[in-house]
Backbone of each chain as ProteinMPNN parsed JSONL, in Angstrom:
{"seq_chain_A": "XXXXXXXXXXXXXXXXXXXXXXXXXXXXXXXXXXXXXXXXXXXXXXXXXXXXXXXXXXXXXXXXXXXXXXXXXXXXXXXXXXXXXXXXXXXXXXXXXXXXXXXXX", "coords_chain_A": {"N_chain_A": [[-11.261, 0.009, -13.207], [-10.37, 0.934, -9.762], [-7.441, 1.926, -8.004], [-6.876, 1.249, -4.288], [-6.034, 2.352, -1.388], [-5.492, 1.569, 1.962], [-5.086, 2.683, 5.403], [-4.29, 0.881, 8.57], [-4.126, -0.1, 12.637], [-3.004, -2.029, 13.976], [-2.202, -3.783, 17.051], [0.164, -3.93, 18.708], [0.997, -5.953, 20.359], [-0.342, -8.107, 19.368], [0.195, -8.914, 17.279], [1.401, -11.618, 16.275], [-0.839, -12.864, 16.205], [-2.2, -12.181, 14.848], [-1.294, -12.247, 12.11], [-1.156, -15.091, 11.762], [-4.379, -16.081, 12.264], [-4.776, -14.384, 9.226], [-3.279, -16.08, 7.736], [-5.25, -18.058, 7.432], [-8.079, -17.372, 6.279], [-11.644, -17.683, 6.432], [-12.896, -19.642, 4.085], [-15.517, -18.342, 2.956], [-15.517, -16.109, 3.766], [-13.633, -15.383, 2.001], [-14.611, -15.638, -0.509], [-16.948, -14.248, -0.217], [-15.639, -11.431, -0.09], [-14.56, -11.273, -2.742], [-16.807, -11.412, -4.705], [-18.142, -9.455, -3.693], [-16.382, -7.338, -5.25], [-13.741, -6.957, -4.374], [-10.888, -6.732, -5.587], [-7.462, -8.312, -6.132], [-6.244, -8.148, -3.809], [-4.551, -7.035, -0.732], [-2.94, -7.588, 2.162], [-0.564, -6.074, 4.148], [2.211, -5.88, 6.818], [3.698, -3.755, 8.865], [6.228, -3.8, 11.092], [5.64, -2.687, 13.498], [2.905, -2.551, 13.712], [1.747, -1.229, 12.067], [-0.459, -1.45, 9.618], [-1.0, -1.749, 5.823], [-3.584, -1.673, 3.38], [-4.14, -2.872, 0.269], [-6.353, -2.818, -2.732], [-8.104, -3.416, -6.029], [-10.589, -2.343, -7.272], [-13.916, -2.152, -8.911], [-15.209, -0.107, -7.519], [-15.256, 1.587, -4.627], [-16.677, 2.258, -2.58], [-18.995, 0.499, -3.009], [-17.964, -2.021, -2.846], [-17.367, -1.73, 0.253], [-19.97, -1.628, 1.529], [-20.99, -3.798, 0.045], [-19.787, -6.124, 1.284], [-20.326, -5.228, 4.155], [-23.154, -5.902, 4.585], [-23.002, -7.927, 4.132], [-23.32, -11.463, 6.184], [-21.432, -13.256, 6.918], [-19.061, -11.245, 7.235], [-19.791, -9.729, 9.132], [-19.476, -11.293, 11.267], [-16.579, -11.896, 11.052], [-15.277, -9.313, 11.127], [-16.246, -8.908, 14.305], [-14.684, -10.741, 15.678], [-12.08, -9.699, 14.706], [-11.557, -7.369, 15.491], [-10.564, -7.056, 18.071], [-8.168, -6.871, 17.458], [-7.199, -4.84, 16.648], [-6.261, -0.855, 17.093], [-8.382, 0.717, 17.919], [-10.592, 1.108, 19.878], [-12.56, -1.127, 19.993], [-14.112, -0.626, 17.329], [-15.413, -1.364, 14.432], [-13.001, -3.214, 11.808], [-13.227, -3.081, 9.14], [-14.634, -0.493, 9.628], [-13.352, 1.584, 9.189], [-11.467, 2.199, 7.188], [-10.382, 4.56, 5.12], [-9.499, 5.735, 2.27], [-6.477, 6.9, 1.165], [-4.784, 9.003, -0.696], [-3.842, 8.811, -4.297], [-1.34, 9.699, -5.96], [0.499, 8.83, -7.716], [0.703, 6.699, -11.004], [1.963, 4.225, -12.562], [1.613, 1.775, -15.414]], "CA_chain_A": [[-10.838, -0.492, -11.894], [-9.808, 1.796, -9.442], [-6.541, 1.585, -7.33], [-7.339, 1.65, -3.133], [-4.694, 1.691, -0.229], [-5.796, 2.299, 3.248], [-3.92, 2.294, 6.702], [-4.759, 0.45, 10.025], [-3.328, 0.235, 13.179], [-2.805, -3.64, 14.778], [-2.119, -3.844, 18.183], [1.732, -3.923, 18.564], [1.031, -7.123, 20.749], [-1.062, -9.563, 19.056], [1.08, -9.292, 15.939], [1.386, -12.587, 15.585], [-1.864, -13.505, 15.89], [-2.97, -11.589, 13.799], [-1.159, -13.031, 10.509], [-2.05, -16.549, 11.941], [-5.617, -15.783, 11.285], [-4.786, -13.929, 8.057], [-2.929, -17.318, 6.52], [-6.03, -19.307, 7.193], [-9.099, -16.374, 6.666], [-12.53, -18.506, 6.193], [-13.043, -19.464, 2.464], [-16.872, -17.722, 3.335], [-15.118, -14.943, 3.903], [-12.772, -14.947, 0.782], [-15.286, -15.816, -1.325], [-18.102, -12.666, 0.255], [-15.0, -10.417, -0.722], [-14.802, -12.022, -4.415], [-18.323, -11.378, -4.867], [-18.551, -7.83, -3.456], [-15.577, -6.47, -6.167], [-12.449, -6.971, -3.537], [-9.894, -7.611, -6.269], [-6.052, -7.856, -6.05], [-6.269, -7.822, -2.368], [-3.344, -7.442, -0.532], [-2.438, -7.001, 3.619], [0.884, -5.932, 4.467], [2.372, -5.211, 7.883], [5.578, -3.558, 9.607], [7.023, -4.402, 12.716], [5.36, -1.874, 14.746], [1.887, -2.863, 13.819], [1.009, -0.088, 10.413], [-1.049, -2.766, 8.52], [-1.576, -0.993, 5.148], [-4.438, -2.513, 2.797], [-4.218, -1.978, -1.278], [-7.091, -3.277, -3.733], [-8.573, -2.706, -6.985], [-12.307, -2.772, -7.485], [-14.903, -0.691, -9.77], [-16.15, 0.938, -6.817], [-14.81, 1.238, -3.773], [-18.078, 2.418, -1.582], [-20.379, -0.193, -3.205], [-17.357, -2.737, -2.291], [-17.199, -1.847, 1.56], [-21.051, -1.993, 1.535], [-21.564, -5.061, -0.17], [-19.308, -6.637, 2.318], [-20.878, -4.748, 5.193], [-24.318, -6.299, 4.219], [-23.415, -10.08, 4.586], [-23.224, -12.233, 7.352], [-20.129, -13.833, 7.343], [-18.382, -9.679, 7.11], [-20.175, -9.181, 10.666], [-18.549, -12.116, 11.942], [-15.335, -11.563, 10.809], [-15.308, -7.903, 11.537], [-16.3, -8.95, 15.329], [-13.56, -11.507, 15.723], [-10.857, -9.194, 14.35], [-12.15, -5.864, 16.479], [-9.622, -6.734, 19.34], [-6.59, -6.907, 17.129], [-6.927, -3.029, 16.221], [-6.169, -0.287, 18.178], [-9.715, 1.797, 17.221], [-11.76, 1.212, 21.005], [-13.558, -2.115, 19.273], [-14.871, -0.451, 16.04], [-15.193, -2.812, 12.972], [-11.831, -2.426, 10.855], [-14.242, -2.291, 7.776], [-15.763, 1.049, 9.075], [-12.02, 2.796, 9.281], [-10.648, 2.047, 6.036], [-10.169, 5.71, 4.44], [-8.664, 5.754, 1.441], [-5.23, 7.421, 0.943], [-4.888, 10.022, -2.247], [-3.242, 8.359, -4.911], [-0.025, 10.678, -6.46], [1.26, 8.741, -8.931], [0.754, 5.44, -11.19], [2.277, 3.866, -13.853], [0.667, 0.541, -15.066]], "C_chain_A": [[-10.082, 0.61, -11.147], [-8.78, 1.174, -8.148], [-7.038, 2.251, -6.083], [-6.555, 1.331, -2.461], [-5.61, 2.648, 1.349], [-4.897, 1.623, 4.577], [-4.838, 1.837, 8.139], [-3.653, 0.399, 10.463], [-3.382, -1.432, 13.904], [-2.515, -3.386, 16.224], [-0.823, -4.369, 18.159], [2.07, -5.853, 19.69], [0.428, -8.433, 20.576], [-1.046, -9.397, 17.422], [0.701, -10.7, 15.199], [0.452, -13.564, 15.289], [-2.672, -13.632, 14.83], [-2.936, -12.146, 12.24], [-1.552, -14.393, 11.387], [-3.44, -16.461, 11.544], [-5.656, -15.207, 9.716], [-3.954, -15.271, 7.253], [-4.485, -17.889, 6.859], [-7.59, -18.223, 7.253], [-10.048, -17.454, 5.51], [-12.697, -17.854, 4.766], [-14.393, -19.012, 2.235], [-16.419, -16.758, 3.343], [-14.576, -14.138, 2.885], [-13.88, -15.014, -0.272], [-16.314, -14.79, -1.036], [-16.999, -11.638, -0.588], [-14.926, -10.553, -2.291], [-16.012, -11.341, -5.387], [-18.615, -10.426, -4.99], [-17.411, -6.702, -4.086], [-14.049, -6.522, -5.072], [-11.719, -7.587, -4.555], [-7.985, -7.364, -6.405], [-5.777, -7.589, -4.794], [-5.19, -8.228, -1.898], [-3.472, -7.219, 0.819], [-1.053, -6.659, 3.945], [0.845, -5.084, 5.776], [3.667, -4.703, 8.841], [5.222, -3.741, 11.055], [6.001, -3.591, 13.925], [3.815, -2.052, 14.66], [0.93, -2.189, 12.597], [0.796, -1.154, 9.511], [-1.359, -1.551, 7.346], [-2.343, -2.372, 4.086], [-4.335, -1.661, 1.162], [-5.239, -3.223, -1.866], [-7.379, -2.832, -4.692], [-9.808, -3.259, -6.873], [-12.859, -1.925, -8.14], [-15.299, 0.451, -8.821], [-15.86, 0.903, -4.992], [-16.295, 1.548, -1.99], [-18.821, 1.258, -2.01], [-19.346, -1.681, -2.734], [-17.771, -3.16, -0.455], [-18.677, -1.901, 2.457], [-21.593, -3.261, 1.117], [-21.255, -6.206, 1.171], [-20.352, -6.54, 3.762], [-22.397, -5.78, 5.111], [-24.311, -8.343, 4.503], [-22.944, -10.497, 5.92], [-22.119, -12.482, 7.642], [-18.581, -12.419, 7.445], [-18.588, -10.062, 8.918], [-19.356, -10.247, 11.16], [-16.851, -12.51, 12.515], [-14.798, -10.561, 11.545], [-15.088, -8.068, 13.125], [-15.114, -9.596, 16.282], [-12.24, -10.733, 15.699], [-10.665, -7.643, 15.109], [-11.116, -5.907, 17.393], [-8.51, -6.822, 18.891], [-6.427, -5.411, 16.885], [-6.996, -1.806, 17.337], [-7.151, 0.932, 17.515], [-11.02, 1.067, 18.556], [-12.671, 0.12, 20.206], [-14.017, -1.57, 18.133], [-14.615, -1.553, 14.905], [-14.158, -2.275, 12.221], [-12.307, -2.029, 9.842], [-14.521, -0.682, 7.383], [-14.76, 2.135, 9.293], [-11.204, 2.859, 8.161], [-10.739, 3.404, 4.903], [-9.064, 5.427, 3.584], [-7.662, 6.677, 1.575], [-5.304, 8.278, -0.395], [-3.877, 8.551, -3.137], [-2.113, 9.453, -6.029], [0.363, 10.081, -7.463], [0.774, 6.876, -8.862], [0.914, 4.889, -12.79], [1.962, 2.125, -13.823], [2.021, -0.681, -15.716]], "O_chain_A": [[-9.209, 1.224, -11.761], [-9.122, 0.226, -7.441], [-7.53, 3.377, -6.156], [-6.098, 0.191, -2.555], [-6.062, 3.772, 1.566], [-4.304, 0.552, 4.703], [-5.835, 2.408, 8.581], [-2.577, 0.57, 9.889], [-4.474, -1.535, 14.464], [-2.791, -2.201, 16.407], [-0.697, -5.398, 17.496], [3.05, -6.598, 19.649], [0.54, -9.465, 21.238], [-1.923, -9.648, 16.596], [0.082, -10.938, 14.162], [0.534, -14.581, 14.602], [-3.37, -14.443, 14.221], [-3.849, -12.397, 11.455], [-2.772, -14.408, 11.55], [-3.687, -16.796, 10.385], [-6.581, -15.6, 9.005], [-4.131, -15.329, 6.037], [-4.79, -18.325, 5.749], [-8.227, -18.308, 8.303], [-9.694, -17.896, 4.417], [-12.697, -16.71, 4.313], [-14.686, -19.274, 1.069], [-17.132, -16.06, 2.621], [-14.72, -12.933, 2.68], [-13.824, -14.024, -1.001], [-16.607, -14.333, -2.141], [-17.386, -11.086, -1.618], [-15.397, -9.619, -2.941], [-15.954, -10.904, -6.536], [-19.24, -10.037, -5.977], [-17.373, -5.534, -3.699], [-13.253, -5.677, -5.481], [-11.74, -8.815, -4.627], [-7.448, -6.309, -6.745], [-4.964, -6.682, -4.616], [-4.662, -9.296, -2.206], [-4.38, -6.395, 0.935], [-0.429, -7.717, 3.86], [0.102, -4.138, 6.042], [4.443, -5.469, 9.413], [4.231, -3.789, 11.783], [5.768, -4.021, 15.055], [3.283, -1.648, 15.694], [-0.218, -2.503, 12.281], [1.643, -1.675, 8.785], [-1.877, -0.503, 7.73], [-1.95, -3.534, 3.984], [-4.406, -0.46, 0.898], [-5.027, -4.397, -1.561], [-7.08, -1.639, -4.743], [-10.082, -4.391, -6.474], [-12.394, -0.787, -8.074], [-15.62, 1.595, -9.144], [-16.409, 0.054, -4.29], [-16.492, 1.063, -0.876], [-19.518, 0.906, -1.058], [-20.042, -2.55, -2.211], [-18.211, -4.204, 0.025], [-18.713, -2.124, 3.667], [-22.533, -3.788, 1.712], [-22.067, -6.872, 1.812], [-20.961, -7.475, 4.281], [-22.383, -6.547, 6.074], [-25.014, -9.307, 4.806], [-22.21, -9.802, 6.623], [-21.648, -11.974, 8.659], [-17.403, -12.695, 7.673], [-17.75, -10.523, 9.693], [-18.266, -9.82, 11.542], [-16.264, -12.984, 13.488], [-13.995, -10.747, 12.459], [-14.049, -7.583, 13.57], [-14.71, -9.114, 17.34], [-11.357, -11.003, 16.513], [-9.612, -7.008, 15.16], [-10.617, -4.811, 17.646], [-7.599, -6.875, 19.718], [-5.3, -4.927, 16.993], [-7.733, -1.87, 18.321], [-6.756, 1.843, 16.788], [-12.113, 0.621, 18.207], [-13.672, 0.642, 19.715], [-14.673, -2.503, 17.671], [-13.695, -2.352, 14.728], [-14.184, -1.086, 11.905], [-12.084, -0.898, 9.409], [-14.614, 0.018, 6.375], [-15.059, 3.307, 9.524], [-10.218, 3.596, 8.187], [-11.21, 3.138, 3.797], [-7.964, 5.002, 3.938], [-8.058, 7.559, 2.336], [-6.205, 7.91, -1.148], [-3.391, 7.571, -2.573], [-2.702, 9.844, -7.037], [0.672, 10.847, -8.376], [0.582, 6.097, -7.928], [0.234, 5.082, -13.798], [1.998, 1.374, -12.848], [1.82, -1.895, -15.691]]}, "seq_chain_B": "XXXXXXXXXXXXXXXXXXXXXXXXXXXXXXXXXXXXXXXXXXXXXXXXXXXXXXXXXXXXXXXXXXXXXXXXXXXXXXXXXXXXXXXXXXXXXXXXXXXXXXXXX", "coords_chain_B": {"N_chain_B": [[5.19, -13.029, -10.156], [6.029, -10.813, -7.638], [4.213, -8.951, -4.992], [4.595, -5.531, -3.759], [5.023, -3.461, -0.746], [6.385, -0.575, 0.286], [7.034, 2.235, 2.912], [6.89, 5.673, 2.743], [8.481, 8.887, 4.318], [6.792, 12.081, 3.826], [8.262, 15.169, 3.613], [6.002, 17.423, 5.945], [5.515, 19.921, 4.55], [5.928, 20.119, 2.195], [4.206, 18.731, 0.482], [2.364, 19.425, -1.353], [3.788, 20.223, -3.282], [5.563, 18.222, -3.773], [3.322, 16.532, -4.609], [2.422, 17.601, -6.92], [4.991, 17.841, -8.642], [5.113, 14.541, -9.097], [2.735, 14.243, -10.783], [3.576, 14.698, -13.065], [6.158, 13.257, -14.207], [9.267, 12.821, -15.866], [9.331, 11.242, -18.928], [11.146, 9.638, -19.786], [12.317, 8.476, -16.718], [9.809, 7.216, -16.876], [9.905, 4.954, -18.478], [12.811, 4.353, -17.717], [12.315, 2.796, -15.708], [9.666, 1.146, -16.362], [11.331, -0.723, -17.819], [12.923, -2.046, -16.076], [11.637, -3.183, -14.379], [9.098, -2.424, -12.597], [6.278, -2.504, -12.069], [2.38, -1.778, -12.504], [2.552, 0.292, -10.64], [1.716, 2.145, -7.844], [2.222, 5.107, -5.626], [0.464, 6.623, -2.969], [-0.47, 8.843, -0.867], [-1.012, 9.789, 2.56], [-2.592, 12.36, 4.586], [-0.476, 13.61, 6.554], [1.698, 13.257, 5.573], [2.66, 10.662, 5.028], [3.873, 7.886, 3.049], [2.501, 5.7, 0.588], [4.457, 2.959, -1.109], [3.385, 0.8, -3.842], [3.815, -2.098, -5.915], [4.536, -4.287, -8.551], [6.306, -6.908, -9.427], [8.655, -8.851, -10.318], [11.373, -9.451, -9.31], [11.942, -7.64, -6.443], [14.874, -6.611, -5.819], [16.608, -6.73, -7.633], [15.034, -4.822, -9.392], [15.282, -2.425, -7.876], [18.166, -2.455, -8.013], [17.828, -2.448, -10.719], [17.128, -0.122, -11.46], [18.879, 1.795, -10.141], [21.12, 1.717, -11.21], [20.744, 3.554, -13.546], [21.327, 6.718, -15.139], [19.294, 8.63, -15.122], [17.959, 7.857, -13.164], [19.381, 8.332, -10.943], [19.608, 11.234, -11.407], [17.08, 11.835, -10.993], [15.978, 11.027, -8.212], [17.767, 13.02, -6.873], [16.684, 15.511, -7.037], [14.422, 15.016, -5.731], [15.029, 14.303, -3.035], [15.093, 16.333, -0.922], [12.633, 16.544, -0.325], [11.885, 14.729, 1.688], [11.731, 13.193, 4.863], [14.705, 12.324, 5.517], [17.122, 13.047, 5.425], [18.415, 14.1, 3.715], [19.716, 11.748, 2.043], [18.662, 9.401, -0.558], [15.777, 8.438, -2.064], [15.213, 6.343, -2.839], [16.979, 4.422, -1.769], [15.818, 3.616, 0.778], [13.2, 1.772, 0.747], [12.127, -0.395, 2.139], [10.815, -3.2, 2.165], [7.394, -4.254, 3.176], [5.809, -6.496, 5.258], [3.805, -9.272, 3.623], [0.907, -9.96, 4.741], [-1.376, -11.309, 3.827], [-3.377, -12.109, 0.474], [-5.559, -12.505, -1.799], [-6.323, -12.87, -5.202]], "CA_chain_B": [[5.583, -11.676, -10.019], [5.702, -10.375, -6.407], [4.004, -7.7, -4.419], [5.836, -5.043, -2.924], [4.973, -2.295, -0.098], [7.204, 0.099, 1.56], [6.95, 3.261, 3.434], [8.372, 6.653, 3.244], [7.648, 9.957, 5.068], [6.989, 12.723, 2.745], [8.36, 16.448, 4.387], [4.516, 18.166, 5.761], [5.328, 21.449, 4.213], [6.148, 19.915, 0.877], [3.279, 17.793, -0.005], [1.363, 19.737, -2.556], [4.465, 20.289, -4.629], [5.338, 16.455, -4.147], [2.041, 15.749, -5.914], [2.592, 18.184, -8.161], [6.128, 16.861, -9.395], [4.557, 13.162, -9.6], [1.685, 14.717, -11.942], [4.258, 14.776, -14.392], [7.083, 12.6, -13.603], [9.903, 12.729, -16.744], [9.095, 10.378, -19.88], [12.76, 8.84, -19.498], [12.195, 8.055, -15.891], [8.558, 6.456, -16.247], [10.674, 4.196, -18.95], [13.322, 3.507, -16.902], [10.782, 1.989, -13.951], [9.333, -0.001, -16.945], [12.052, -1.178, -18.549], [13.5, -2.52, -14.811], [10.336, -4.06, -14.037], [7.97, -1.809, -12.007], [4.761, -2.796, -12.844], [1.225, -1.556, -11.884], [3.355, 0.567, -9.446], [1.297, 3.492, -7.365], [2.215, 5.649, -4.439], [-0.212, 6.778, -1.589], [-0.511, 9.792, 0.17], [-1.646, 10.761, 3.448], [-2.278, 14.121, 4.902], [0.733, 13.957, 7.803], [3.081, 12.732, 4.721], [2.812, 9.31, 5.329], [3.781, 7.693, 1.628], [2.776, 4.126, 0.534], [4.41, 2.443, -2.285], [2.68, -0.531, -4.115], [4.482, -2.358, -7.157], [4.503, -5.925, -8.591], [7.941, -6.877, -9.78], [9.554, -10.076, -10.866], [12.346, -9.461, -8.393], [12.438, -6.033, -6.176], [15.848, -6.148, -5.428], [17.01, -6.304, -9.325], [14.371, -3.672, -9.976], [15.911, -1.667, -7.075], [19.496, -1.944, -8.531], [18.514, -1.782, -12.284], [16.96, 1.652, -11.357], [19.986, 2.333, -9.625], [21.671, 2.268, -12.066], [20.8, 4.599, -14.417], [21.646, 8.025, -15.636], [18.082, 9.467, -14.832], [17.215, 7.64, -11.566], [20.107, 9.723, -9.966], [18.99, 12.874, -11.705], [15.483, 11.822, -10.286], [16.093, 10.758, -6.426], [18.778, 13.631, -6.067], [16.077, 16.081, -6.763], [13.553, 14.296, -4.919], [15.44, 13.831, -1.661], [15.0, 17.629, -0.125], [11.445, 16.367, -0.131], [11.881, 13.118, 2.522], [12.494, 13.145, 6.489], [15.734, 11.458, 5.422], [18.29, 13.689, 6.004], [18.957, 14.16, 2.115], [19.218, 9.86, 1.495], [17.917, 8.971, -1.984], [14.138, 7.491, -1.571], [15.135, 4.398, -3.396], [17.581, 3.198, -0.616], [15.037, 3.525, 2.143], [12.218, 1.056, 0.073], [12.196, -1.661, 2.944], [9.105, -3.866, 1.916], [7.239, -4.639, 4.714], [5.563, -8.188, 5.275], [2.531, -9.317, 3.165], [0.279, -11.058, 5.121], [-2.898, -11.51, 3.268], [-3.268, -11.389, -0.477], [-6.519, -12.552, -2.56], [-6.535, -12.661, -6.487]], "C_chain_B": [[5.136, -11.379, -8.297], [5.119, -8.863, -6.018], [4.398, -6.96, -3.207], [5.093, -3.763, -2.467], [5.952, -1.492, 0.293], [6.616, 1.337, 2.019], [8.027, 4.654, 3.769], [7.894, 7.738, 3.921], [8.109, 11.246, 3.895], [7.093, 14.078, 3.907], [6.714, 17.013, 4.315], [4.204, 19.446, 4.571], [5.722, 21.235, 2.851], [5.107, 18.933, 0.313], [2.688, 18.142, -1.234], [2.505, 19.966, -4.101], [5.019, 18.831, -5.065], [4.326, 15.953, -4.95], [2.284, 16.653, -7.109], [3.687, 17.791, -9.362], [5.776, 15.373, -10.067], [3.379, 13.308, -10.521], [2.387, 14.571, -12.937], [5.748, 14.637, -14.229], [7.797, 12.522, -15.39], [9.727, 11.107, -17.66], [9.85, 9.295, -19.664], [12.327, 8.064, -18.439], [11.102, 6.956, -16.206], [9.494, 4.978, -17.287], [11.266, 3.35, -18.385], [12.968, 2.269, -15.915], [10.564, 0.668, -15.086], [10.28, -1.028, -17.401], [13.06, -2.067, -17.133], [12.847, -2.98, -14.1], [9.594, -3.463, -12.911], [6.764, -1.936, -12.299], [3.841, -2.417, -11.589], [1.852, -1.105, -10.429], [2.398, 2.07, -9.461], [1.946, 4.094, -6.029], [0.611, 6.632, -3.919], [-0.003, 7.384, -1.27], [-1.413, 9.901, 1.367], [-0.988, 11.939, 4.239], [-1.355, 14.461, 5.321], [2.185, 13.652, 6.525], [3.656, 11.619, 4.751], [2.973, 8.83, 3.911], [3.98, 6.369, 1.841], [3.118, 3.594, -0.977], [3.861, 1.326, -2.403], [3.565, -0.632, -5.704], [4.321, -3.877, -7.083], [5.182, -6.156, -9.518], [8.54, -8.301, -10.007], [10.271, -10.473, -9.525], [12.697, -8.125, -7.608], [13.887, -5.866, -5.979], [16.278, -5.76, -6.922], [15.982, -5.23, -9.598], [15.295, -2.117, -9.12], [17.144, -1.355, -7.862], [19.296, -1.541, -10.282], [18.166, -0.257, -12.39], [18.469, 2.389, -10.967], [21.4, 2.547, -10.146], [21.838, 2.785, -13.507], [20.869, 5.974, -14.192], [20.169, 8.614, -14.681], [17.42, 8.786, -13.874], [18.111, 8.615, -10.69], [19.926, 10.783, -10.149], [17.17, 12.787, -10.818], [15.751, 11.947, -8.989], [17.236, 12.048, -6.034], [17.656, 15.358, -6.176], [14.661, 15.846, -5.967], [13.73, 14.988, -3.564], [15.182, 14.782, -0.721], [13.095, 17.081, -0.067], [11.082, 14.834, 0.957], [12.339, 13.568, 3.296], [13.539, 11.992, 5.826], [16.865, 12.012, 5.505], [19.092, 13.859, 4.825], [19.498, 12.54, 1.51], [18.41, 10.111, 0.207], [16.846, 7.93, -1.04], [14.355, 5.865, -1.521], [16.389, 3.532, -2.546], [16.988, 3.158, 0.364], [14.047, 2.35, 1.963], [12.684, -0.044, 0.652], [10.779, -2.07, 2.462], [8.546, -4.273, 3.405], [6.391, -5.908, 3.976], [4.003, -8.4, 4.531], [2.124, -10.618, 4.108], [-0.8, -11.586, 4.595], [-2.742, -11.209, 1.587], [-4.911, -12.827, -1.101], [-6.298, -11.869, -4.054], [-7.654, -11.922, -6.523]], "O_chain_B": [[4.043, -11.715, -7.839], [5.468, -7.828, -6.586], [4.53, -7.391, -2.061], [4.584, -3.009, -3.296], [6.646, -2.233, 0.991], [5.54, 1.581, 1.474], [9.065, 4.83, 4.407], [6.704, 7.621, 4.211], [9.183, 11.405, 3.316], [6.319, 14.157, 4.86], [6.108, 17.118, 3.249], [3.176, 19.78, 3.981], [5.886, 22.279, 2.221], [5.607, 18.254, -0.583], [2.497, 17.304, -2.116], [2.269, 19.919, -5.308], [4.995, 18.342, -6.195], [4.449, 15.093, -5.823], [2.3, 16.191, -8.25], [3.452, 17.528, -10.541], [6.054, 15.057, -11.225], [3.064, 12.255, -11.076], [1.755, 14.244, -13.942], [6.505, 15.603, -14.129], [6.979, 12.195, -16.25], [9.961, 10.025, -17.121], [9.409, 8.177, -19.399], [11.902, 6.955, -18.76], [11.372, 5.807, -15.857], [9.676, 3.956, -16.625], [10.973, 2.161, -18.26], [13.412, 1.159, -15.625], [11.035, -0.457, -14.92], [9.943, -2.209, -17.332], [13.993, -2.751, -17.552], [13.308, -3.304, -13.005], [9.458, -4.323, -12.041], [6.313, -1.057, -13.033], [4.065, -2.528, -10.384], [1.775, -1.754, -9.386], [2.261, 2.856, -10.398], [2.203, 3.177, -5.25], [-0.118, 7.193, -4.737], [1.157, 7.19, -0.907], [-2.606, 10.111, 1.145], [0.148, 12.346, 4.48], [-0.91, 15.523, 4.886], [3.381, 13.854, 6.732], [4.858, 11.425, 4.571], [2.101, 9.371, 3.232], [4.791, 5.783, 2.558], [2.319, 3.719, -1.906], [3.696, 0.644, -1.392], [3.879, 0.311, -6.43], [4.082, -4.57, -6.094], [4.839, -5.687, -10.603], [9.146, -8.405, -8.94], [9.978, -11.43, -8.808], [13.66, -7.477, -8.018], [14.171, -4.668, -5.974], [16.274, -4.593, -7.313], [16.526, -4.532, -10.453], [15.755, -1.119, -9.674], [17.296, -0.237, -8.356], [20.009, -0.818, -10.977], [18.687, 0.59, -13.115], [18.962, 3.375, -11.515], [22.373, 3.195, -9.762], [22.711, 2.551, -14.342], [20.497, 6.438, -13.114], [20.312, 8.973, -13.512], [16.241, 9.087, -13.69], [17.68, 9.474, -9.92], [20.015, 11.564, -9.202], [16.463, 13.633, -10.271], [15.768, 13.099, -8.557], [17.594, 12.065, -4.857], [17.933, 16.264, -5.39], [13.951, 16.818, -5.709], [13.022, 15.853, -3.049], [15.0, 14.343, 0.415], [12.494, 17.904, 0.623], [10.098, 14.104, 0.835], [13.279, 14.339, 3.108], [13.131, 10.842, 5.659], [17.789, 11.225, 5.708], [20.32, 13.78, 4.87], [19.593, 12.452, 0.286], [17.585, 11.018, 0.094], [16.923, 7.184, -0.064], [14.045, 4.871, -0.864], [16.651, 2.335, -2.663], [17.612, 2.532, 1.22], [13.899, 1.737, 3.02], [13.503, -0.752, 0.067], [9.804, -1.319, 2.412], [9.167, -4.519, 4.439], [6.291, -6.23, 2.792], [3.082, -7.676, 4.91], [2.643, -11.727, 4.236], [-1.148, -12.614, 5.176], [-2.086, -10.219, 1.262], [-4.984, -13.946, -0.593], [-6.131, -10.658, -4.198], [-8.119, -11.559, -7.603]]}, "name": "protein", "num_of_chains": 2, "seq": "XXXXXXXXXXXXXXXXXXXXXXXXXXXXXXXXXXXXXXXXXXXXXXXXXXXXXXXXXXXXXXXXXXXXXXXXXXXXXXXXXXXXXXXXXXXXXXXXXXXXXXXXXXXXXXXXXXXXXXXXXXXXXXXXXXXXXXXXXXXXXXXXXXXXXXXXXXXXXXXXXXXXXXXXXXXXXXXXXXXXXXXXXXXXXXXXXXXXXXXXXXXXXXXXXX"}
């Protein structure tokens, strides 16, 4: 299983929308990520809008592809496009991993 | 057990020896962490020196203070600290968690 953290950027004004949708994210949705190796999934976000994302999965390309590939991703993805400050792109297709420096288990 | 983010800024011009130090972080220390409940704890690098911690902890604040007080967390964070926009501050009083909004088993 490999450890994955990546950084987005929220829109400093639709904060609070944003976790409102993230308590109630379609069980189609949770369950596509399940499926496609998303495990240990976490969101976290500071004040100013630096959402960072950490998971573990076997594989973190065949993850953000499996996803990519289903239906209920695109939907999601389209929906959540105006909370990020990335000119509409899908948050999916910005998620660069971070190095990892240190980890004790 | 809870999951815990924060954010620190790692000095630009010190990054490669920052990873280098955490390559081989003192026996004692990785102990200490365990023995004060750090679990499945990584840090995150990016390029600008952006640093993300991840940990999953019982209680962070008691992990915070039982680090804090030992012998070899102050020998750790006081050679650390020339390596943090912090103005020489120990790391481990800056470790604000920020807000989890999303988490999936």
């Amino acid at each position: 299983m490999k450890r994955i953290c990546f950084l987005l950027q929220v829109k400093r004004h639709r904060l609070e929308e944003y976790k409102q949708r993230h308590a109630q994210v379609w069980p189609e949705m949770l369950q596509a990520l399940r499926d496609t190796g998303w495990h240990n999934y976490s969101l976290f976000l500071r004040d100013d809008g630096l959402l960072v994302g950490y998971l573990e999965t076997p594989d973190f390309e065949a993850a953000l592809k499996g996803m990519a590939a289903t239906e209920i991703n695109a939907r999601w993805q389209t929906q959540m496009a105006e909370f990020f400050d990335m000119g509409g792109e899908h948050a999916d297709r910005a998620m660069q991993p971070l190095t990892e420096v240190f980890h004790l288990d």
